[in-house]
C-alpha positions in Angstrom: -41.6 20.4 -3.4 -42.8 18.7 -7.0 -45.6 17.0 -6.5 -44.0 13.7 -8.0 -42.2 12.9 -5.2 -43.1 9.8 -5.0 -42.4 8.5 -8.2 -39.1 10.2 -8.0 -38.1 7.6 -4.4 -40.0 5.0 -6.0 -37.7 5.0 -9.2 -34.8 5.8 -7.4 -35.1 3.3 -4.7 -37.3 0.3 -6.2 -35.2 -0.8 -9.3 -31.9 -0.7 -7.7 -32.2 -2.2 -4.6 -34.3 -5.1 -6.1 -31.4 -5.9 -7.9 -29.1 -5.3 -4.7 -31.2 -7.9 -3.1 -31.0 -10.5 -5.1 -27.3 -10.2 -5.6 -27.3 -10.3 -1.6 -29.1 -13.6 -2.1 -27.0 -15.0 -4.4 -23.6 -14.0 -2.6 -20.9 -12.1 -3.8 -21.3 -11.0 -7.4 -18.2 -11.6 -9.7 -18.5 -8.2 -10.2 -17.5 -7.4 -6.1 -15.0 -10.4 -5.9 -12.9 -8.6 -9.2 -12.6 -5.6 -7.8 -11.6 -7.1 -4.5 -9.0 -8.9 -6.2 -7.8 -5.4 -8.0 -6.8 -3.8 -4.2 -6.0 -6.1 -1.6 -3.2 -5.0 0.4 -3.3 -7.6 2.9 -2.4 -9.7 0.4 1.2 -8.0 -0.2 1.5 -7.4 3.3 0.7 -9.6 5.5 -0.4 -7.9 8.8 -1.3 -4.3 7.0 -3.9 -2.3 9.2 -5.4 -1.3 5.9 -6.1 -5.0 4.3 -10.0 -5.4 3.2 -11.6 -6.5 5.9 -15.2 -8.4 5.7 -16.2 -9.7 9.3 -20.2 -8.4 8.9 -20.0 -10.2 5.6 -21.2 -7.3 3.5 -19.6 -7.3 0.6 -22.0 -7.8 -2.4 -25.2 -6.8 -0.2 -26.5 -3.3 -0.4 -25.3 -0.8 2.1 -26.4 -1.4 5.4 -27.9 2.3 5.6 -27.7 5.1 8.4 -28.9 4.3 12.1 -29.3 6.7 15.1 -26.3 7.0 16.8 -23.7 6.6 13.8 -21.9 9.8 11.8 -22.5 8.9 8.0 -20.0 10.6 5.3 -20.8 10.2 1.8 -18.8 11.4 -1.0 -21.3 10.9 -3.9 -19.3 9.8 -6.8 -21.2 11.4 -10.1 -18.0 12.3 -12.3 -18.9 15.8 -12.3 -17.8 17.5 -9.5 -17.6 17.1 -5.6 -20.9 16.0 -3.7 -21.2 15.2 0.0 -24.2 14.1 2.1 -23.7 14.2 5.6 -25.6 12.0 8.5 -25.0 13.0 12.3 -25.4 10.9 14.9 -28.9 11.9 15.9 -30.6 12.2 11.8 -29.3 15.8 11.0 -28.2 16.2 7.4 -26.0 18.5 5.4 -26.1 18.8 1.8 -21.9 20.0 1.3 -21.2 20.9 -2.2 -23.0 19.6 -5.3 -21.4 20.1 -8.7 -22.4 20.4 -12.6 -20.9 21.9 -15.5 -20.1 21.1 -19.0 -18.9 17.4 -19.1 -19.2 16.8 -22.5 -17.5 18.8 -23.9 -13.8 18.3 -21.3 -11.6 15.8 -22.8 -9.9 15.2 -19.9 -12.5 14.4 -17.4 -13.6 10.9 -15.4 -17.1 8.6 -17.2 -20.5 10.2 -16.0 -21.8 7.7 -13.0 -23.5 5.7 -13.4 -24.2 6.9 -16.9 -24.8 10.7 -18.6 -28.8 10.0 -18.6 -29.6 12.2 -15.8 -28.0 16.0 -14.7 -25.5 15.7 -11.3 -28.0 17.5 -9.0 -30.8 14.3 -10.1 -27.8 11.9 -9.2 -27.2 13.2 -5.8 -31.0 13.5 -5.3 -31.5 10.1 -5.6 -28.8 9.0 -3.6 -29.8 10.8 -0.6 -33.4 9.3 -1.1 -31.6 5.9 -1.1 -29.9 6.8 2.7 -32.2 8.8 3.8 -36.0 7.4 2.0 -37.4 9.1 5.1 -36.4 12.6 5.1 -38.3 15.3 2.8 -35.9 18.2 4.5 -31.6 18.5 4.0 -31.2 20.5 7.6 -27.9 22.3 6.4 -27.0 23.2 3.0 -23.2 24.3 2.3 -21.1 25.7 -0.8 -18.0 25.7 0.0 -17.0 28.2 -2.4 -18.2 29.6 -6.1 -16.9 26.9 -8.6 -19.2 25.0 -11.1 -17.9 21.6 -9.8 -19.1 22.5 -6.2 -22.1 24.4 -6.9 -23.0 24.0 -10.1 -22.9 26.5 -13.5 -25.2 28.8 -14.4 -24.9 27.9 -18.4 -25.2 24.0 -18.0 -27.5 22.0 -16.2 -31.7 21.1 -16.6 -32.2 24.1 -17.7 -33.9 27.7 -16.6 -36.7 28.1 -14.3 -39.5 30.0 -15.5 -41.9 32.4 -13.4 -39.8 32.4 -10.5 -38.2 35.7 -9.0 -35.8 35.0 -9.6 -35.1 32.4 -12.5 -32.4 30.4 -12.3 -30.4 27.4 -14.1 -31.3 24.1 -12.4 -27.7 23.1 -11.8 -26.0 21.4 -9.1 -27.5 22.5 -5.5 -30.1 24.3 -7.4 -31.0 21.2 -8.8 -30.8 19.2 -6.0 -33.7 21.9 -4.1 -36.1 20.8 -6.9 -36.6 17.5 -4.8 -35.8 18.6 -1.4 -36.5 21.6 0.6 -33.4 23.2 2.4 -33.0 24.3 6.1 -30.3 26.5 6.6 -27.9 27.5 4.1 -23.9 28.6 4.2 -22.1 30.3 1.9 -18.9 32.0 2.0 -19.9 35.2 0.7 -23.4 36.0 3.1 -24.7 38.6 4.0 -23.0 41.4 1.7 -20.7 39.1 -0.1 -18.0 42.0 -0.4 -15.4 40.2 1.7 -12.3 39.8 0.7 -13.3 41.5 -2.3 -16.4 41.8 -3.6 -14.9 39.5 -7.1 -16.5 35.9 -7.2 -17.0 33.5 -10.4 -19.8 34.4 -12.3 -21.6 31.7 -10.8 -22.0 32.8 -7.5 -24.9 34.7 -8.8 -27.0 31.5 -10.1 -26.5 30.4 -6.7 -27.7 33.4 -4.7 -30.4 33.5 -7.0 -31.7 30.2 -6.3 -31.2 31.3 -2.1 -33.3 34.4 -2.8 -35.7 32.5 -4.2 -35.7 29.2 -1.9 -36.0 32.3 1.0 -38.9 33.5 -0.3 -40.9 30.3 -1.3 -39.6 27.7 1.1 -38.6 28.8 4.6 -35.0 28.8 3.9 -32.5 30.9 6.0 -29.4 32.3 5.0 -26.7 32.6 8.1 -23.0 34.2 8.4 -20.9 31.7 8.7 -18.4 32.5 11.7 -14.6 31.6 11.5 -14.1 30.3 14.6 -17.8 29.4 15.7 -18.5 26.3 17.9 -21.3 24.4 17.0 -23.2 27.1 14.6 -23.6 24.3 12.7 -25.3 21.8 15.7 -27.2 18.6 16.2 -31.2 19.6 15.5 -32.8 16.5 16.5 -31.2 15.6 19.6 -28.3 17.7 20.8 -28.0 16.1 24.4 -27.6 12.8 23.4 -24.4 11.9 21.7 -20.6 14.0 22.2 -20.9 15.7 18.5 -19.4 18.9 17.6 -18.8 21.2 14.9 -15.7 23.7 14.7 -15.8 26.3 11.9 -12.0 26.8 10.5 -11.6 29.6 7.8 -13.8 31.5 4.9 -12.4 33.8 2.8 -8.4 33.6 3.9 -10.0 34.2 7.6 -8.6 31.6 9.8 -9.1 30.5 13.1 -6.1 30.5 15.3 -7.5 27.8 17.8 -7.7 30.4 20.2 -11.1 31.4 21.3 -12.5 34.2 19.6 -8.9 35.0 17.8 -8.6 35.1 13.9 -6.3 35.9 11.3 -7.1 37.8 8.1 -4.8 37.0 5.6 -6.1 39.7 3.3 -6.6 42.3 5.4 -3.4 41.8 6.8 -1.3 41.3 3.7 -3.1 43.5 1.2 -1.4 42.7 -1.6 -3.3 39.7 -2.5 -6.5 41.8 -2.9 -5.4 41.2 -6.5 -5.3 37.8 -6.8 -8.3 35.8 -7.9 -7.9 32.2 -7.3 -11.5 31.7 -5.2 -9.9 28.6 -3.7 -8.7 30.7 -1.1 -11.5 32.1 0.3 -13.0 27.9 0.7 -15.2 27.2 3.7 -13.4 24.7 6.2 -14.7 23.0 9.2 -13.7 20.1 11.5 -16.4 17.2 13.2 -15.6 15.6 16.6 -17.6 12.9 17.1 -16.8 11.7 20.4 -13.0 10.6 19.8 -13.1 11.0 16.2 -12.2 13.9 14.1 -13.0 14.6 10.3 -11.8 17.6 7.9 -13.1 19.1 4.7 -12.6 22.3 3.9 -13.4 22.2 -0.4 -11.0 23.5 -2.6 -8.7 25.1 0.3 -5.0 25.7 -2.0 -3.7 28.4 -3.8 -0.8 30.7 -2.8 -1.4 33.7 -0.5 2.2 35.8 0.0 3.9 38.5 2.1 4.8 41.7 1.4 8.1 40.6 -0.1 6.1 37.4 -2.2 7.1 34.7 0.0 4.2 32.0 0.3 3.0 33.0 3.6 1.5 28.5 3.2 -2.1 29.1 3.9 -2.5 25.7 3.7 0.0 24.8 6.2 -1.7 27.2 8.4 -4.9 25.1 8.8 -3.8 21.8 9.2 -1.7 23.4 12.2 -5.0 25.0 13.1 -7.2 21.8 12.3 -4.8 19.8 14.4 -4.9 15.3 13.9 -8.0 14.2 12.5 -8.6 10.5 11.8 -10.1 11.2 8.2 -9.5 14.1 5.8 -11.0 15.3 2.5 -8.3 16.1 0.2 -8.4 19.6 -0.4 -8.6 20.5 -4.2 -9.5 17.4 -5.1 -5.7 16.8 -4.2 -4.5 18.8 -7.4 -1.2 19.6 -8.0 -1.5 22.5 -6.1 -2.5 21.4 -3.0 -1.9 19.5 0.1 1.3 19.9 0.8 3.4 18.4 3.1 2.8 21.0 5.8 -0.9 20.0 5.9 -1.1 16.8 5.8 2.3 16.5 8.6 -0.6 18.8 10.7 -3.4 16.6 10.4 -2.0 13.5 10.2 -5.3 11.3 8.8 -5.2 7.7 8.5 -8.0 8.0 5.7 -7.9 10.7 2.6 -11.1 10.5 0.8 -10.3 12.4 -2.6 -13.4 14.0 -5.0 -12.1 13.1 -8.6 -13.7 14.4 -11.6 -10.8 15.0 -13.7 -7.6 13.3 -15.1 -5.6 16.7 -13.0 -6.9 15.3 -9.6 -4.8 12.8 -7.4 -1.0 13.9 -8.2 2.0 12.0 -7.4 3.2 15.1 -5.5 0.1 14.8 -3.4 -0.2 11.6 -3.1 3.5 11.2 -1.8 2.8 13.7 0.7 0.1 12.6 2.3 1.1 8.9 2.1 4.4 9.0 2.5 6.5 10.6 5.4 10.3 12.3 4.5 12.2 9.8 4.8 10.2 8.2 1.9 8.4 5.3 4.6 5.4 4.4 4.2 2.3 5.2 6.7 -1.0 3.4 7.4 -3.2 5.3 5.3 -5.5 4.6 2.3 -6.5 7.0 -0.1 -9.5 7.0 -1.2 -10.5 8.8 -4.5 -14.2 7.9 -6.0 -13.0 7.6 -9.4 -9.0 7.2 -10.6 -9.0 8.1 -14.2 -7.3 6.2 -17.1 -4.8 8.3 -18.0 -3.4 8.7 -15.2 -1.9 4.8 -15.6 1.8 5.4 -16.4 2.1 8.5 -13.7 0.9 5.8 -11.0 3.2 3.0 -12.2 5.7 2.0 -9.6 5.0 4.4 -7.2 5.4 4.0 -3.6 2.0 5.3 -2.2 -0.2 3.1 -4.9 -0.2 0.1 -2.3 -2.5 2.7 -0.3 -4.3 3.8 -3.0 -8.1 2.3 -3.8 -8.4 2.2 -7.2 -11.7 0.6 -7.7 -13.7 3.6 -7.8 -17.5 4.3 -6.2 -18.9 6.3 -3.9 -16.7 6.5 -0.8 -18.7 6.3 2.9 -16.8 6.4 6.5 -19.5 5.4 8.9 -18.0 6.3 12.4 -19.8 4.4 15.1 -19.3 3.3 18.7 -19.9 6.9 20.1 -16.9 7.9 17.9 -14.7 5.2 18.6 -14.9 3.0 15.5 -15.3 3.9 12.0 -15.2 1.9 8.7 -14.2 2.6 5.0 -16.5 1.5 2.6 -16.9 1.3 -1.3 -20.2 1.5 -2.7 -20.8 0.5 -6.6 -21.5 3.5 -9.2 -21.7 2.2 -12.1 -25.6 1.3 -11.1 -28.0 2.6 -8.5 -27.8 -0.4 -6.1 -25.8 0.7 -3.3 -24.0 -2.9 -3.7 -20.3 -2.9 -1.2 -17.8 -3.3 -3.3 -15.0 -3.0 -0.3 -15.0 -2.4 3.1 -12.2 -1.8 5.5 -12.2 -1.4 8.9 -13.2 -1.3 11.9 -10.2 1.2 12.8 -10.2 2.9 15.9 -9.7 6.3 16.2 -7.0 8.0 17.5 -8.3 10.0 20.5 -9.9 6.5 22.0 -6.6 5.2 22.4 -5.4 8.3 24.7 
């Protein structure tokens, strides 16, 4: 751990929640009110489930924070790839993905947030010392799979270490272990990383670099991940206490069947797309229960797997049937063209889609239509909630059917689930500055499984 900690929580904590504060004491800023008035859908539809919804009178304060007992989801809006902090219900935390790569120099990707003066794996640093200021330790640390925008890039970042064994780029969770040490660690490619085939992006290397070096330094532990596991990943603090579980789901086209102990290999058992090389594939997926409530994310799960005779055997289909009705879903693929099909989202059903969006590409009318809008072209109580909608993407939304669900304000997406489970809310958290300030809030929605 650097030894200036605590200048790093004081100047990531003391600045912008003073100016939280006094906003809070002043009421709403004009700032909150506008974007309010850019996404209101109770006002076109009188009644909607969805409309914004203010009851605890939050809006313009800072966020409320994490407290025993609630399920904290964070998608950390930094422009640069797709970031998740994770708070269960008795303090545990995962780390899930942390991107950087080479911003500058894409044409077509979303503003740095809040501004380019500090590398992604900072960014995220500092937001976790904002929810958690007490916390020194991440319990769980996941890649979901080997792409810069998840785990950073071994060519851009805060530069190489030096004197370490090994040296590695300080780049997106390598970057984000320079201010906080790491409990245990998934990948999908541990312990020989030869599964399906031992291919991955060159930046898999940077980091299992960073692991071998974390292992030797810092107490981290590497651990298989196992398709199909119950509760590998587990509450540390206090287990006993609250009705939390996770379910692993698929790594590396292995996919649980929802039978115990039964998997399908869709390499091993359709050898013909040893070839391919589209690492989205082989993404990590899992699935939280938190008493009634059920939450997806399984990264950049898309990509075409096919049969002997080339028919698209639809992976993706295949775990949302597996994964079952959740309440909220992370878009898979940052909800790219090429993903989240019909077949998914039909399976899982969520009322909430939080979407990762670093890119002009992400957040498709194909996908947005399918998980918005059912067959017959209706449309179903959802929101969709991307941390960023980019500019250009303007005429494509124009007169579309599933933009009245869509939050366009942009911020760091949280869905604090509550209640044991029961209740959760949507909330909207202000990037363009480090004050945590609400921006939107909707909710309380109960979840499905406490109305069986």
């Amino acid at each position: 751990m650097k030894s200036n900690r605590r200048e790093f929580l004081n100047a990531a904590t003391g600045a912008g929640v003073s100016v939280a504060l006094a906003t809070a004491l002043n009421g709403t800023s004009d700032k909150a009110l506008a974007r309010g008035e850019t996404f209101d859908p109770g006002k076109s539809a009188p009644g909607d489930p969805n409309a914004i919804t203010d009851p605890d009178r939050e809006i313009g304060k800072p966020y409320v924070g994490w407290k025993e007992g609630e399920l904290d989801l964070h998608f950390i809006s930094t422009g640069s790839g797709e970031n998740a902090f994770h708070i269960y219900p008795d303090g545990t935390t995962m780390l899930l993905d942390a991107g950087d790569w080479d911003h500058e120099h894409y044409k077509d990707g979303t503003p740095e947030f809040p501004d380019a003066s500090k590398r992604p794996g900072e960014r995220i640093a500092r937001y976790i010392s904002r929810v958690r200021p007490d916390i020194d330790k991440i319990d769980y640390v996941m890649a979901s799979h080997f792409h810069t925008d998840h785990i950073g890039d071994p060519k851009f970042g805060a530069g190489m270490t030096e004197g370490r064994d090994p040296n590695y780029q300080l780049s997106g969770i390598a970057h984000v272990g320079e201010f906080y040490h790491f409990g245990t660690a998934f990948d999908r490619g541990y312990p020989t990383y030869d599964r399906p085939t031992p291919w991955a992006p060159g930046e898999r290397e940077n980091l299992v670099k960073f692991w071998e070096y974390k292992e030797k330094t810092d107490g981290l532990k590497r651990e298989e991940f196992i398709v199909g596991a119950l509760d590998q990943i587990k509450l540390l603090k206090e287990p006993e206490k609250y009705d939390f579980h996770v379910r692993n789901i698929c790594r590396n086209g292995v996919l649980w069947t929802g039978k115990e102990g039964e998997t399908i290999d869709y390499f091993e058992r359709w050898p013909n797309n040893m070839d391919q090389k589209n690492e989205n594939t082989r993404s990590l997926a899992i699935v939280y229960q938190y008493g009634p409530f059920r939450f997806y994310t399984g990264g950049d799960a898309s990509g075409v797997l096919r049969d002997a005779d080339g028919k698209d055997l639809d992976f993706e289909g295949a775990i949302g049937r597996t994964v079952g009705e959740v309440d909220v879903c992370k878009a898979n693929h940052h909800s790219y063209k090429d993903s989240t099909p019909r077949t998914f989202t039909d399976a899982v059903n969520a009322r909430v889609y939080c979407v990762c969006v670093w890119d002009r590409w992400h957040l498709q009318d194909n996908t947005a239509t399918a998980m918005v809008l059912d067959e017959q072209g209706a449309t179903k109580a959802k929101l969709m909630c991307p941390t960023c909608v980019h500019e250009g993407n303007a005429e494509m939304m124009a007169d579309k059917a599933w933009r009245a669900r869509l939050v366009e304000n942009g911020g760091h997406v949280v869905v604090k689930v509550y209640d044991g489970g029961k209740k959760y809310k949507v909330y909207y958290l202000s990037h363009q500055d480090e004050a945590m300030t609400v921006n939107l809030v909707f909710g309380p929605f109960e979840s499905k499984g406490a109305r069986a």
